[in-house]
ROMI-88309 format. One record per atom (N, C-alpha, C): x, y, z; residue in one letter. Coordinates in steps of 0.02 Angstrom, whole numbers, plus 50000, padded with zeros to 5 digits. Example, Ala and Ser with C-alpha at 12.3 -4.5 7.8 and 13.67 -1.06 7.14 Angstrom:
2
506604971650390A
506154977550390A
506604983550390A
506424988850354S
506844994750357S
506455000250394S
This chain:
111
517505126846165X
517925125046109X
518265131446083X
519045130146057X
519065135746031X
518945137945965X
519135141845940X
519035143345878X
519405138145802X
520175135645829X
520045132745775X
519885124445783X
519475122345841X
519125115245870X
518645116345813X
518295124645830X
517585123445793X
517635122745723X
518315127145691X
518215124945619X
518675117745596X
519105114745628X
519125108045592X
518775101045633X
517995103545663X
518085099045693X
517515093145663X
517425095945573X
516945090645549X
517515088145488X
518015090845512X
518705088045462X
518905080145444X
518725078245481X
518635069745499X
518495066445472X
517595066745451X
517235065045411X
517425061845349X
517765065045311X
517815063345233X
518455058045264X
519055058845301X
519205050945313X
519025044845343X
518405046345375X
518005038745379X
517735036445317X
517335041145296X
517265039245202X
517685036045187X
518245037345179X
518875035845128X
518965028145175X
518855027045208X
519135021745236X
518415016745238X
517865019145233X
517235014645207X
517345013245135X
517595017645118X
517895016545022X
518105010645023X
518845010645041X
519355006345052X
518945001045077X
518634999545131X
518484992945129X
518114992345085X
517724995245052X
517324991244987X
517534988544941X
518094994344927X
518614990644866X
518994985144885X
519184983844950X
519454976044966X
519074970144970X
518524971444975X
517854966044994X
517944964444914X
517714969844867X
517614968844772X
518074963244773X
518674965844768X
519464962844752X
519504956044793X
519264954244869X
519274949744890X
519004944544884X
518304946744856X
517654944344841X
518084939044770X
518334943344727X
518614939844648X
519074936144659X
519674937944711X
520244934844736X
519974927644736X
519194926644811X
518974922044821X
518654916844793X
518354919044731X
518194915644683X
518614912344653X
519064913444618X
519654910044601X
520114905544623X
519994906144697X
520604901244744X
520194898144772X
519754897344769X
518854895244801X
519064893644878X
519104902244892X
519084903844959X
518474900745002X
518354902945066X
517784903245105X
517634912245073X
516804912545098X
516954919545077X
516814923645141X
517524924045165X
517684930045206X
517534934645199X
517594938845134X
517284946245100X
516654949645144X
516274942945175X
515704946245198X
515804949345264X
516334947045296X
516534953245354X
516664959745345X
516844959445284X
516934967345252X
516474972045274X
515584968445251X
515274973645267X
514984976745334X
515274971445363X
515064973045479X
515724977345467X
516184975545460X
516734980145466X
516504988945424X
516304989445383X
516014994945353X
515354996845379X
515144995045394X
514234996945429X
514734999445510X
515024996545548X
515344998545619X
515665003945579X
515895005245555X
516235013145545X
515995019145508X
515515015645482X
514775021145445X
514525022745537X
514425018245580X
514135019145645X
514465025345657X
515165023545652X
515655027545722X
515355034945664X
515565033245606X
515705042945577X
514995047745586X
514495042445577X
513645047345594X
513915048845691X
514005045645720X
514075045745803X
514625052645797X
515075052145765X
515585056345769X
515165064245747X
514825063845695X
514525070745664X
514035073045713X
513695067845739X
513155066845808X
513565072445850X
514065069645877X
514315072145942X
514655078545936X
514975079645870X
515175086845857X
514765092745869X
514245089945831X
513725094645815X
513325096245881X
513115092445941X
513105092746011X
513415094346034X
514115097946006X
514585101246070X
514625108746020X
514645109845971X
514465115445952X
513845117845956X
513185114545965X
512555118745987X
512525118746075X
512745112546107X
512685113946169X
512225109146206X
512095105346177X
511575099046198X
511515093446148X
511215091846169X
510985087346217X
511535083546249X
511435086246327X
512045084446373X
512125076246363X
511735072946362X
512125067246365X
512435063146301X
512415067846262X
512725063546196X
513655067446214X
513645069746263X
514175072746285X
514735070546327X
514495064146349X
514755059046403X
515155055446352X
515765053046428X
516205050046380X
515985041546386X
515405038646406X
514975033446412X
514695030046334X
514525038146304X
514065039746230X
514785040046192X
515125040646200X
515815041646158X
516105037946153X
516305032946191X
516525026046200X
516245021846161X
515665021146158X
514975014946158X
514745016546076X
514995022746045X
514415024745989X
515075026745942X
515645028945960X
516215030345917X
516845026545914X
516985024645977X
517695022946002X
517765015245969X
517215012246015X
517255004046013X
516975003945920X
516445006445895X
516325004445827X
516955003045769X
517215010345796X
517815011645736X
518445007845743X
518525005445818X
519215000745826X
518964991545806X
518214992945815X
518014983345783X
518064984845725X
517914990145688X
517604989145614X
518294990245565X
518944993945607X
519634993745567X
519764988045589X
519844983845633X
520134976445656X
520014971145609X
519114971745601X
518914966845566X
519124967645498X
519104974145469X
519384974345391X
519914972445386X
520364974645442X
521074972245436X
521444964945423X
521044961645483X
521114955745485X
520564951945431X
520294952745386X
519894949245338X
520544949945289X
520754957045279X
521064958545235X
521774956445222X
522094954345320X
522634952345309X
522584942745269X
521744939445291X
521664936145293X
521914931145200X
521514939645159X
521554936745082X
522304939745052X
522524944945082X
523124946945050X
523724944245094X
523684941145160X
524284939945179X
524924938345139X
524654933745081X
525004929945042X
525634935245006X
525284941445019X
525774947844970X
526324947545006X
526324948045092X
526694951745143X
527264943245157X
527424938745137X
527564931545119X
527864934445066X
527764936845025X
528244935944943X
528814940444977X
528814946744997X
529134951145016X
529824949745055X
């Protein structure tokens, strides 16, 4: 790695946060939305969608931190990278997305 891999390469981090944020605050908001229009309550995909991307960002700090010490080789494969980062974080934005397009569509219609 080079030098500046090694220093932004836990840079990441605080935007998976921000985006575990974000779905919480849509689940809250969806959750009340749902009450009121006496939705189904969808909201609860929110939190597979947020638990899969809490997955990917620990996997992500996992695997950094294994390529700056130097082992353990197999958290190094792009098998472990796929399976523990890739696939979590593309189900767990899909599913928020689509829950979310599910209760706000109605916004993207007025427009």
């Amino acid at each position: 790695m080079t030098d500046g891999q090694i220093l932004s390469s836990h840079l990441a981090v605080p935007l998976f946060v921000g985006m575990v944020y974000i779905g919480y605050l849509l689940r809250m908001l969806s959750q009340r939305m749902g009450a009121v229009t006496k939705m189904p309550r969808y909201y609860r995909w929110f939190d597979l969608g947020n638990a899969l991307i809490t997955l990917a960002t620990l996997s992500y700090t996992f695997i950094n931190s294994s390529v700056l010490a130097g082992r353990p080789s197999y958290c190094l494969t792009p098998q472990f990278s796929l399976l523990t980062f890739h696939l979590p974080i593309a189900l767990g934005v899909a599913i928020n997305g689509l829950v979310a397009l599910k209760y706000w569509g109605w916004l993207a219609k007025q427009i």
